[in-house]
N, C-alpha and C positions, 0 to 999 in steps of 0.2 A: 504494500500500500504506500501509494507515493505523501512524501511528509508536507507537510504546508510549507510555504515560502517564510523564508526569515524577515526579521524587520527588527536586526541587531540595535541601529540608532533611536529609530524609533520606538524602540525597549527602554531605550535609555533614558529619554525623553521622561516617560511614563517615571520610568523609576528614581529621575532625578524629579519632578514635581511629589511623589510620594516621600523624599527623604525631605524635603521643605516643609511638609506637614509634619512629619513624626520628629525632627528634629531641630524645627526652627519656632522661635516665636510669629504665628501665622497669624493674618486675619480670620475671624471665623467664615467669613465664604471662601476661602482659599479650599477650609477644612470641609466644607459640605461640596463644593465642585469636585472634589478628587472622591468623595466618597459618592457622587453623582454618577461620576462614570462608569466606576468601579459598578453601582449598581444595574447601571445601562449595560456592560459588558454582561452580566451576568442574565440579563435579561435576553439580549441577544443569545448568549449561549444553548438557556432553556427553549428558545425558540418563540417567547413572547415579546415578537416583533414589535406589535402595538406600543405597547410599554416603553421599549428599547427606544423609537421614536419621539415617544411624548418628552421624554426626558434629554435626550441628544438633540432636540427643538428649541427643550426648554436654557439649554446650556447656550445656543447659541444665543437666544435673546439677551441673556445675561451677562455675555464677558467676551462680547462683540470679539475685537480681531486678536486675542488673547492663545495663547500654546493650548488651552483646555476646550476654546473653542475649536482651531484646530482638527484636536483632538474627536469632539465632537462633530464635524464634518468629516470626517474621516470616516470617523462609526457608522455615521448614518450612509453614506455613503453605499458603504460594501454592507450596511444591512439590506437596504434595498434592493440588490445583488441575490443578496440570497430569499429576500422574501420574494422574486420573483417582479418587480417592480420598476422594468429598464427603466422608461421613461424616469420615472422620479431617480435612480440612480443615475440619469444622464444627468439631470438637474443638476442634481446632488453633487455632482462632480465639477459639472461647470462653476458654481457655485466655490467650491473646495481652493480652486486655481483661479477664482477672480479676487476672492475675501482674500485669501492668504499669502496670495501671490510673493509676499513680501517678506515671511515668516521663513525663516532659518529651515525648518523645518520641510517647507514645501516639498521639496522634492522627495522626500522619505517617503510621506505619506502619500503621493501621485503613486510613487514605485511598489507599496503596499497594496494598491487596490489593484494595480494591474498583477502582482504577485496573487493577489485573491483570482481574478480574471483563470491564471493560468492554474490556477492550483481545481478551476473546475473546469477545466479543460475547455475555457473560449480561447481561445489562442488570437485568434486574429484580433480581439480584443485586448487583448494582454500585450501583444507587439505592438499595437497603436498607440497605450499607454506608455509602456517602456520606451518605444521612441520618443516620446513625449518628453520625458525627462531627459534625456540624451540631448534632444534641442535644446532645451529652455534650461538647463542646469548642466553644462558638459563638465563645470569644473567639480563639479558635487560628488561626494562617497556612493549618491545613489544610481549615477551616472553608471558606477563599473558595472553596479549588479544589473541596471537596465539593459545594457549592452549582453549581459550573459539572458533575460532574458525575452531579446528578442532573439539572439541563437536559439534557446531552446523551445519559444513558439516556431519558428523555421524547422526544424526537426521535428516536432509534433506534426506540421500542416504539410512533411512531405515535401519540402522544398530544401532540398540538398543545396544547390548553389548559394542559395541567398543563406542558409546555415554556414554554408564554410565561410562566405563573406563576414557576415556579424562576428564568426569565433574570428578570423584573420582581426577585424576591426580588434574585438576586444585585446586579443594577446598583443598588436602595435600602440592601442592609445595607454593600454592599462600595463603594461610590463613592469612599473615599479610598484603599483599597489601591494600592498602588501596583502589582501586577500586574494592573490590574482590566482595562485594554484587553487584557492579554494571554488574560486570562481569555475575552472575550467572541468575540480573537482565532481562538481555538482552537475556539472553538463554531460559528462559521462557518465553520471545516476542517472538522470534523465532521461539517457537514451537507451540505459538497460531498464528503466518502469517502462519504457515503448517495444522494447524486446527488440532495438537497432544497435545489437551486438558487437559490431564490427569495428562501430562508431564508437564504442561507448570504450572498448579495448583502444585502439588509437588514442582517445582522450587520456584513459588512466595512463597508457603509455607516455605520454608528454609529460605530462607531471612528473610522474619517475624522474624522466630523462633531464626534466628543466629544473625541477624543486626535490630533490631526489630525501631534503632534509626536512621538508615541511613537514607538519601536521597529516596531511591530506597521503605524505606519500605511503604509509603502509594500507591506508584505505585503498586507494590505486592501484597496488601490488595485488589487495585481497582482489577489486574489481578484475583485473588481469584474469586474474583467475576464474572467478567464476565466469566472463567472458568468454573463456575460453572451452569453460561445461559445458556454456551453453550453448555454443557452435558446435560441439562434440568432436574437439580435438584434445584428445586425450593425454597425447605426449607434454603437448604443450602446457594444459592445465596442470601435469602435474609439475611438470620444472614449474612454475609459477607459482606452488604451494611450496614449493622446496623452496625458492626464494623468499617467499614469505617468511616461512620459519627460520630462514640461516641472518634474512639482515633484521629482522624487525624481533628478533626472540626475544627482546628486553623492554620493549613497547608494554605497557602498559595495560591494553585492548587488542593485545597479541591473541588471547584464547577466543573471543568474541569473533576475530576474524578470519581464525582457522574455523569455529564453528560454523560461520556463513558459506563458508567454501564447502563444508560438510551439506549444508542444507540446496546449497545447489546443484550438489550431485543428485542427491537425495528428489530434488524437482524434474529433475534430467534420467531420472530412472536407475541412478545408478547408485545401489542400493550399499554393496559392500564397500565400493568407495566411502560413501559417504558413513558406510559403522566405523570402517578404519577409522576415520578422524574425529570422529564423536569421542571413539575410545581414547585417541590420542588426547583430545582436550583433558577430558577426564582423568588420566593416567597424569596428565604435565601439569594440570591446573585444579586440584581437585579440589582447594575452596574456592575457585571462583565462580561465581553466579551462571556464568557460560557453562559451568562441567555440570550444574543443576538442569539446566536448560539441556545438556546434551543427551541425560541421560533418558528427557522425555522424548529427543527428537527419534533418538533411535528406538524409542519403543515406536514413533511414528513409521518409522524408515521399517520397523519388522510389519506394521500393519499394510502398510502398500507394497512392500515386496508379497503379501499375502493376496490382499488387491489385486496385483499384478498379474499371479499367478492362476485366477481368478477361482483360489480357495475360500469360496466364500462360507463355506461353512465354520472356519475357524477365524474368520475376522471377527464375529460380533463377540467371541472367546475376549482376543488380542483389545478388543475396545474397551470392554466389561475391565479389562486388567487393569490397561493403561488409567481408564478412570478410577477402580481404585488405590493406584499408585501414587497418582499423584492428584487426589482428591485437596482439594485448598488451593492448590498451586492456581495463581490469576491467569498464566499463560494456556491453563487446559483447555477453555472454550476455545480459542483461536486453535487447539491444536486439532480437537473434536472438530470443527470446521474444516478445517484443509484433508479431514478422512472422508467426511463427506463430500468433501469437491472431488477427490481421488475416486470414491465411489460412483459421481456422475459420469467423470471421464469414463472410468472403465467402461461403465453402461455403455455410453453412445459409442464405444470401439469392441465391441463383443463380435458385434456382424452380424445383419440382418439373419444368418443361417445361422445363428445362434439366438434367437428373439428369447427365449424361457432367459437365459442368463443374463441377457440384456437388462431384462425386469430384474430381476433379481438384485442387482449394484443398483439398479437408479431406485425400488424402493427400501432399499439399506439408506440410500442416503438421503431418502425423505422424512425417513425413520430416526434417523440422528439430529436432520434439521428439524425435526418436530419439537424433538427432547431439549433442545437449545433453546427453542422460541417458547415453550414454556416458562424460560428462566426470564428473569427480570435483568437483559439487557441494558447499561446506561447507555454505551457507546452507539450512538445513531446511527453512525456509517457502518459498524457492524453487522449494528441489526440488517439494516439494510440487505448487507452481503448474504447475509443467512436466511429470508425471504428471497433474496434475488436467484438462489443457487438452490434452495427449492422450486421455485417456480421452472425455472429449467428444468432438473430432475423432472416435475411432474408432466411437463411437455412432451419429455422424451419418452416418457412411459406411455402418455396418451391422455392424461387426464388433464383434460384440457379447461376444468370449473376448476379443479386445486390450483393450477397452476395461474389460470386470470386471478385467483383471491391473494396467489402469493405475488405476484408482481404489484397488485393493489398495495399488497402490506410494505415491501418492499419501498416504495415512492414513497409511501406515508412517514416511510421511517425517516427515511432521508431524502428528499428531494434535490439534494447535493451529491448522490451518488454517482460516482463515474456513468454508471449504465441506468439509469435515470430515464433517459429516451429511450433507452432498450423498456424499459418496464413500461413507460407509456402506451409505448406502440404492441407489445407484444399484449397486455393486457386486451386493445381492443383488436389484436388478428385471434386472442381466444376465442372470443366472441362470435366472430364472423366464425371460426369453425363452430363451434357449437352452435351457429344457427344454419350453418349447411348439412350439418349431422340430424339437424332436425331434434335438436334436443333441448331446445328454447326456442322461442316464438320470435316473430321480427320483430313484434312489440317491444321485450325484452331486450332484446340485442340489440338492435340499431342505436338508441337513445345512447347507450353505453360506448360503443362503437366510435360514434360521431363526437363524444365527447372527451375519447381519448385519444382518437386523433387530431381533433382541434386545440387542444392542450398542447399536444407534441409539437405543432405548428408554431404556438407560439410562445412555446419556452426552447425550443430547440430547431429553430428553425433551417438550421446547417445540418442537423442528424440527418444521418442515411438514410434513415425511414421516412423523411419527411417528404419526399417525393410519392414513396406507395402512400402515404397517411394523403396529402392533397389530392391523388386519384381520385380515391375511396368517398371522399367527400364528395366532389364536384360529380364523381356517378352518383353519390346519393342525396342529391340536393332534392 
């Protein structure tokens, strides 16, 4: 799961007006605007948008062109973003860059919204803004990271050349920054969260070769590596862990990064690989948190090598275990999730001349994702995940009313979810089947139908689907 964009300054900002309150003689509205926002943040978090605006409204009235107003436009800003609300986020933005224009700060917060832009994957949004800052603030700190990302909307949207130009831009204007490997660091994460492997190994590879002392460079080494898994060049991966373990053995987040390299085997099917080094963590690092973590991954790595094999009679054995092994540990639902994604996969590659087994893995993994969504989820983009990978499963099985409820559930959870327009759309092509199958009425369908593709149109008007979704309509006007 890709991490949200940083806003190091604009951290700062925050946590230098909260040390003026806790540590200075303040005016008392100094003391109620930081605890205003702080409230408004949390409002926004829980999803009570309304709230989150009355208050980020009310801040601006009161402390006109002020770092908390700012602050306050900033918030409202990319609440509007997420509450689905362009126009008023256009405002809101224009708004942000005519008030503040002048405010130290500017250009953090312009690079912040467009880091929100990309972190839900509008990209051509995200580059307009980052360019933005680029023009209007070249000499600024926010300048480098704009520049890293409009690279990495260029790489998102598929456009190779104009990607190599922005990274050539960034490594010529930015060469002395001093986060510059971390910049180029983050662009080769990028392009392994997009699975453009090849790119993302070249990247780590420059760092090596440019920054070979920084921070970033044993990340880069571990990246190397699993780049290298994940092409399926075998040789190569493994000198690459070799190197990892020979120059960085005294790193700190040495065992964390052997681990990773374990779990990417482990993604890539390659099972004993990946216990080899689980064991190794364990064996080298046995208090560290990673040899805790390995010792659950490889009970994972025994249940999809199980999976794999498609012993399905002794997985739900191996799941029963693993849970109660490590019963308390917070990492188990994520780990109980990725058996059930393991389970869908398997499903949908069985092979139609194998159908009985087919069923078999995808309602195992309906059956798990059930057992999840009973529990009391806080993480939204989780839940999400765990509706959204049921609802598949249940597609692929046939069940085509489970699976429109769980793509519902899915969107409700998170509307921010990467496949978000995937749930839109898919929820109302259930529909259209179930009313070709004759198992609801057009009464019932269509309404549903028309209103889950008119959604899709215009919260996602770029998605893939949104061409079938405007068909669908316009035949069914």
């Amino acid at each position: 799961m890709h991490k949200k964009p940083h806003s190091f300054t604009f951290l700062a900002l925050f946590v230098f007006l909260f040390a003026q309150v806790c540590f200075a003689a303040v005016p008392q509205s100094q003391l109620q605007v930081v605890a205003e926002l702080e409230q408004a943040k949390s409002c926004y978090e829980t999803k009570d948008y309304g709230k989150a605006e009355q208050i980020y409204q009310s801040i601006l009235k009161q402390y006109g062109d002020t770092d908390h107003a700012l602050m306050a436009q900033k918030g409202l800003t990319i609440l509007y973003i997420d509450w689905g609300k362009m126009p008023q986020a256009d405002a809101a933005f224009e708004e942000l860059v005519a008030n503040f224009t002048r405010n130290a700060h500017i250009a953090e917060a312009v690079h912040e919204v467009a880091g929100h832009y990309r972190w839900l994957k509008k990209y051509e949004k995200s580059k307009q803004l980052c360019q933005y800052v680029i023009d209007n603030w070249p000499g600024s700190e926010s300048a480098m990271w704009s520049q890293m990302g409009v690279a990495m909307a260029n790489i998102a949207l598929g456009e190779p050349n104009a990607a190599a130009d922005a990274i050539d831009k960034l490594l010529t204007d930015f060469s002395r920054n001093e986060y510059i490997a971390q910049a180029v660091h983050e662009i080769a994460g990028h392009c392994s969260f997009l699975e453009k492997h090849e790119k993302a190994r070249e990247l780590h590879q420059y760092v090596l070769d440019n920054w070979p002392r920084s921070e970033q460079a044993m990340w880069s080494q571990m990246g190397v590596a699993v780049s290298n898994i994940a092409l399926g060049k075998t040789e190569a991966a493994e000198t690459a862990v070799d190197k990892l373990l020979t120059d960085f053995s005294k790193n700190g987040y040495i065992a964390d990064a052997v681990r990773q390299a374990a779990n990417a085997h482990r993604k890539s099917g390659n099972y004993e690989k990946a216990d080899e080094l689980y064991k190794y963590v364990i064996a080298n690092w046995p208090g560290d948190e990673s040899a805790v973590l390995a010792r659950m991954d490889m009970a994972l790595s025994n249940v999809a090598s199980l999976i794999n094999d498609g012993n399905d009679s002794e997985v739900q054995t191996a799941v029963n275990n693993l849970i109660t092994d490590f019963n308390g540990n917070p990492d188990l639902p994520q780990s109980v999730f990725g058996i059930a994604e393991t389970c869908y996969r398997k499903g949908l590659n069985v092979g139609v001349e194998q159908e009985a087994g087919n069923k078999v893995f995808l309602r195992k993994a309906v059956e798990l994702l059930d057992g999840m969504a009973m529990q009391d989820i806080s993480d939204s983009m989780f839940k999400a995940s765990v509706f959204y990978v049921k609802g598949l499963s249940c597609r692929a099985a046939g069940d085509y009313a489970q699976a429109a409820d769980a793509f519902q559930n899915a969107y409700q959870a998170d509307p921010k979810h990467q496949y978000a327009d995937y749930c839109l759309f898919a929820r109302g092509y259930c529909y259209e089947v179930l009313l070709h199958n004759k198992l609801i009425s057009e009464i019932q369908a269509k309404p549903i139908i028309n209103l889950q593709y008119t959604k899709l149109l215009a919260d996602c008007p770029r998605s893939q689907y949104a061409p079938y979704a405007s068909d669908w309509l316009q035949s069914n006007q």
